[in-house]
N, C-alpha and C positions, 0 to 999 in steps of 0.2 A: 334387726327387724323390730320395729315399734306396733306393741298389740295393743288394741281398744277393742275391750269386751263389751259387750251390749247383751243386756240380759232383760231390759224391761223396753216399752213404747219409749223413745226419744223426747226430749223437751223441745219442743219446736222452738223456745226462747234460749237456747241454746246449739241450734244447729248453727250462725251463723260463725260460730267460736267454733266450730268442728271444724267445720270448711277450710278456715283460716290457718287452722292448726295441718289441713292434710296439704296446704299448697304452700307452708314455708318448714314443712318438713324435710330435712337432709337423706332420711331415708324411707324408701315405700314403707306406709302405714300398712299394718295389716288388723281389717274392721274385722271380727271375729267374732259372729254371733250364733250361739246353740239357737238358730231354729230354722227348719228349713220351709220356709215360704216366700214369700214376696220380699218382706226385711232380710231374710237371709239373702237372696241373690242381689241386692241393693247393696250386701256387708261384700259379697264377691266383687261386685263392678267397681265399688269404691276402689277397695285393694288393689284391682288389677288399673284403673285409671290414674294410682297413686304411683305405682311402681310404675308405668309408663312416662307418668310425667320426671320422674325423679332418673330414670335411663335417661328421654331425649335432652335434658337438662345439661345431664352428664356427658350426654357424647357431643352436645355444643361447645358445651366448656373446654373439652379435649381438644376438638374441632380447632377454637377456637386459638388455644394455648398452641396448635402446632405450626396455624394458620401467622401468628404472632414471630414464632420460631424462623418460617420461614421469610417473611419480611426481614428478621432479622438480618438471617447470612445473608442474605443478597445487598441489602446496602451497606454492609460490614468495609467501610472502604480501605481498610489495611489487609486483605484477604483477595488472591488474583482470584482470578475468573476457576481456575484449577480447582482451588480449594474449595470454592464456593460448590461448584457443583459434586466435589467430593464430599462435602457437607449434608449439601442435599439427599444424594442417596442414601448416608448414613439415617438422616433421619427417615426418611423415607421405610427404610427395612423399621427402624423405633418403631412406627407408625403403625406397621404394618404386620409388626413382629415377625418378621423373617430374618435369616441369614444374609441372603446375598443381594448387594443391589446393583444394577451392571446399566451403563451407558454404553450404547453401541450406536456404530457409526455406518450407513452402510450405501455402498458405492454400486449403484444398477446400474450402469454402464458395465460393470467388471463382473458383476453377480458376485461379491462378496459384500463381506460386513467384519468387522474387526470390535473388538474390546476395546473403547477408549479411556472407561476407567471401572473400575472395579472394586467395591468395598464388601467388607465383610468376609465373612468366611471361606471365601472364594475369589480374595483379592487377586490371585495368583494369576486369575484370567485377563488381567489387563494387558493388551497387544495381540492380544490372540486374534488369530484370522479364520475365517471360517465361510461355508457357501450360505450365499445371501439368500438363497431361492428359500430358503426355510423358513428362515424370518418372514420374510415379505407374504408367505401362505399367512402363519399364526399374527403377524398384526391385523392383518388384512378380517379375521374371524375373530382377533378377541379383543380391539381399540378400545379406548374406553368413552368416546363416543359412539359407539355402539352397541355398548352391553347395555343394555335391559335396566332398570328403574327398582326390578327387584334382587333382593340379597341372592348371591350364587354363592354356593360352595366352594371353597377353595380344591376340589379336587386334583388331583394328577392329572399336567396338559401336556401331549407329546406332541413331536413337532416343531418344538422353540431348539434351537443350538443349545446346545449345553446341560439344556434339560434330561435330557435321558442319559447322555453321557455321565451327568453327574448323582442323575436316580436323584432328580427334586422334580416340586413340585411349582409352577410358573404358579405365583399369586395373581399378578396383576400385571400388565404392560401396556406400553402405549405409545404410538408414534410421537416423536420430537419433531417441530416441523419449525424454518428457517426460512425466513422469507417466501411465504410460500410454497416451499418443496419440503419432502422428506427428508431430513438429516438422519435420523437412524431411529433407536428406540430407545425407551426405559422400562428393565425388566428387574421383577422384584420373585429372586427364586427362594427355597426352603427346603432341604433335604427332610424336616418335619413333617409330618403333615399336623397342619393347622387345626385345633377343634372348634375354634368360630369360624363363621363364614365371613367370606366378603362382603363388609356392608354398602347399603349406597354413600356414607359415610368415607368410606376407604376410597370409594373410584371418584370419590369429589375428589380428595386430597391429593389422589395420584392425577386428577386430570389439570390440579391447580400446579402441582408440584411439577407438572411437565411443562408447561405456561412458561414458567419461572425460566426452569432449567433452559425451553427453547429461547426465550431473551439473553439468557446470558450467552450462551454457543450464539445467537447472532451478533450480539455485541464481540463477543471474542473473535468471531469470524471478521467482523469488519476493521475489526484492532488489526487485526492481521492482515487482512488486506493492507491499510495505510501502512503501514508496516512493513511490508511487501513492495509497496507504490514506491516507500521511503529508502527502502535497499534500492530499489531499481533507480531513482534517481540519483540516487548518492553513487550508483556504479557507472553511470550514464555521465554527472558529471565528471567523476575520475579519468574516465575512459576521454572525454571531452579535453580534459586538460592536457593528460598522459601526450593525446591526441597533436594539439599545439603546442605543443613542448617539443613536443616533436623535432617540429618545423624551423629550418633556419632564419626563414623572416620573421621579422618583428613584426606580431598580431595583434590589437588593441581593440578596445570599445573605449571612447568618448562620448563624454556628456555636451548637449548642448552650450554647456556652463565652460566647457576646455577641462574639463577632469577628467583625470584618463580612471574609468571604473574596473576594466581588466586587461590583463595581457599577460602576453605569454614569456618564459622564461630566459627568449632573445633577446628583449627588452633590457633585463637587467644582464645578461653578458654582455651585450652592443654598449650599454651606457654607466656597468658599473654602479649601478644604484640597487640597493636591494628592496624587497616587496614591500617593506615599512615606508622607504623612503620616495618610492616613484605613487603610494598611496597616498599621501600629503601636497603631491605635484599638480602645478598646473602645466596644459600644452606648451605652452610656451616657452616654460624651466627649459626644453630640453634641445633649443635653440638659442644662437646670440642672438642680441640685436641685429646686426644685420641679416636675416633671415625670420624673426618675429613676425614683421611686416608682413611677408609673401604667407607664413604659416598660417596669419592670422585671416588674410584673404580668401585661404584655401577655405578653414574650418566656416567663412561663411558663405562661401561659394556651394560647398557640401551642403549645408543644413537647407541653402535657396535652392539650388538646380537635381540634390538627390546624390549627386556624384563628383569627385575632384580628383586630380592628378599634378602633384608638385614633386619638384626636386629641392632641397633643401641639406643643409649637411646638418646632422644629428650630435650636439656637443655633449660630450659624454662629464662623469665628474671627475675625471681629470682635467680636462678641459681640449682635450682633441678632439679636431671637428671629421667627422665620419659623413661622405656624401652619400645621401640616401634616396630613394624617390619613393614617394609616398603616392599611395593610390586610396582612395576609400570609397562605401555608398552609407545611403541614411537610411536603416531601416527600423521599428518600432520594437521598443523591451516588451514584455508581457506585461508590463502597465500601460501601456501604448506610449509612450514616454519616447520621443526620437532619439536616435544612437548614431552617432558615427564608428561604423567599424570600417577597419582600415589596416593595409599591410606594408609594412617598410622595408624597403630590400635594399641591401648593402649594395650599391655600385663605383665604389673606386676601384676594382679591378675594370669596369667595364672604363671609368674615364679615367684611368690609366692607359689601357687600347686605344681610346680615341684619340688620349694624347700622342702617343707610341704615332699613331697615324698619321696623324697632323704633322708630325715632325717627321715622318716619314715621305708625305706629300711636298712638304717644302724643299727639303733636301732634294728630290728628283726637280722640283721646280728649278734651284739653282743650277743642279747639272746641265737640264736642258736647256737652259740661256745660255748658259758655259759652251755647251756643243754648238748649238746655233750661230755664238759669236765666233766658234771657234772655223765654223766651215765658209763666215762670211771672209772672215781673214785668207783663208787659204782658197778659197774659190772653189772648192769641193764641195757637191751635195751626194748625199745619203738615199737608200730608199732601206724600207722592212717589209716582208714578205711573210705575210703569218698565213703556214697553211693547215694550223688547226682548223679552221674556218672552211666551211662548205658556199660558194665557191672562196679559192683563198683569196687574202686579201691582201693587195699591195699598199705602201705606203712612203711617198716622199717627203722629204726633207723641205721645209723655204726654200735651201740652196738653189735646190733643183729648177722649180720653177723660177727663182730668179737667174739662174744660167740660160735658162730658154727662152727667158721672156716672154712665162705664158703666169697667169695668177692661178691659183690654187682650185677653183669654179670650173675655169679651163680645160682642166687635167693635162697631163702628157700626153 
């Protein structure tokens, strides 16, 4: 404390050098003058006007240095979201000189609230679960958008979770709020009790320091969403592939271009090519020549009319040709970029049947000319009588009617 004794009337060519001296003073001047009249209560205002300016000075500068602090952690880019707001609290209680400073989370659907982090001397409560209906009373009565303009007492606040349990005293709290909605609170306790009071100083800081903290819990919330978006899609395509992998037909997407962009894992069984090497292929690779042609008519038949259907035999890299019929339609990527997907199903077991058939059909063809010539020689006609048939049904031989000399239109 800096004294200036005044014992006579002032030099008036001299007050301007006082003045100067009491506003770039570091600490309140104290004007101290033996007399009590008019000059004396002038030697009090000065002092008490000196010592106010040289506090609100002081608690701007603090203000200010915390206000700096907390810009700092928050763009700190090598520090998660976690640290950050465990930071925050930490300062927070510094600021506030208390022990404990607690982020809570609290779920009004379920009427609880949970400890999501916890510093200070009361770290111990982080995870902790608790009924929400309490909080929601005490933010709702002590927010710091709604406390009063003048300094409060830090007194004993019952009511808060954890407060009485743990015999503190709630300094300060204040809803965290996340797009809009309540996310939970920030409470700053003290099993102390405090002998300054809460200034309006303090509920600026705690209402800036909430600001903060609620940016970062939405940015962290949305991290996590994408996050979340990005699990589900990664599981969505797995399950996709898993999916047609599955499948014995060979599955593809085709580019207008004849690049095959995907397919599935029958692909490279059917043709012995592996994913490195059918990714550097064009449509075409995986036909001869002789069947290029039809392939190539197909892929622009598909891309004109929307939809195609060819048979084609599929040459593998060995070089055996595997008959295939190919089906596909054109529909658009999510670029809207057109696609041919398309599926290829192995059919030599089915044109082996047909063959099987065919050669089946011929064989009964020659028998029955064999029998026909055989009953012309011998002058005998046949009939067949099928009576699976509702009514049953008879059936003659040529012979027949040629032994009657009636034609077939006729009948017997």
């Amino acid at each position: 404390m800096k004294h200036l004794r005044v014992t006579s009337r002032p030099d008036p060519n001299r007050a301007p050098a006082f003045f100067d001296r009491l506003a770039n003073a570091d600490d309140p001047i104290d004007v101290d003058i033996d007399r009590d009249d008019e000059l004396g209560r002038l030697s009090d205002t000065v002092t008490a006007l000196g010592a106010a300016v040289c506090e609100r000075e002081r608690r701007h500068a603090e203000y200010e240095r915390y206000r700096q602090e907390l810009s700092r952690i928050t763009s700190d880019p090598d520090c998660t979201a976690e640290t950050k707001l465990q930071r925050l609290l930490e300062l927070g209680c510094d600021r506030l000189d208390v022990e404990t400073g607690l982020l809570t989370w609290i779920d009004e659907s379920a009427g609880r609230a949970e400890v999501e982090i916890a510093v200070g001397r009361e770290d111990e409560l982080a995870g902790t679960v608790f009924d929400g209906s309490a909080s929601n009373r005490h933010d709702t009565a002590t927010s710091v958008d709604e406390l009063g303009t003048d300094d409060i007492d830090a007194t004993r606040v019952t009511g808060y979770p954890f407060a009485d349990t743990l015999e503190s005293d709630c300094v300060l709290n204040t809803p965290v709020v996340v797009e809009g909605d309540r996310y939970g609170t920030i409470c700053f306790l003290s099993r102390d009790h405090r002998d300054r009071p809460v200034t309006r100083a303090d509920r600026s800081f705690v209402a800036l320091l909430a600001r903060w903290v609620s940016q970062l819990v939405e940015r962290r919330t949305h991290v996590q969403r994408i996050h979340e978006r990005e699990h589900r899609l990664e599981r969505a395509q797995t399950f996709t592939t898993d999916m047609l992998d599955a499948i014995d037909d060979v599955i593809y997407l085709r580019a207008e271009d004849g690049d095959v962009t995907r397919w599935n894992e029958s692909l490279c069984e059917a043709t012995g090519y592996s994913d490195a090497e059918i990714e550097s292929m064009h449509a075409l690779e995986f036909f001869d020549e002789d069947d290029q042609a039809v392939i190539r008519a197909s892929i622009t038949e598909a891309f004109e009319t929307g939809e195609t259907r060819v048979e084609a035999a599929l040459q593998t890299k060995s070089g055996e040709r595997i008959p295939y019929e190919f089906s596909a339609s054109v529909l658009e990527d999510p670029d809207g970029n057109p696609v041919k997907v398309g599926i290829g199903r192995d059919i030599s077991e089915r044109k082996a049947k047909e063959r099987r058939l065919r050669e089946r059909e011929a064989r009964l063809e020659r028998t029955t000319d064999l029998l026909e010539q055989s009953q012309r020689l011998a002058n005998v006609g046949g009939w067949e009588l099928d009576v699976t048939e509702e009514p049953p049904s008879l059936r003659w031989t040529d012979e027949v009617f040629r032994i009657f000399g009636r034609s077939p239109e006729q009948g017997i």
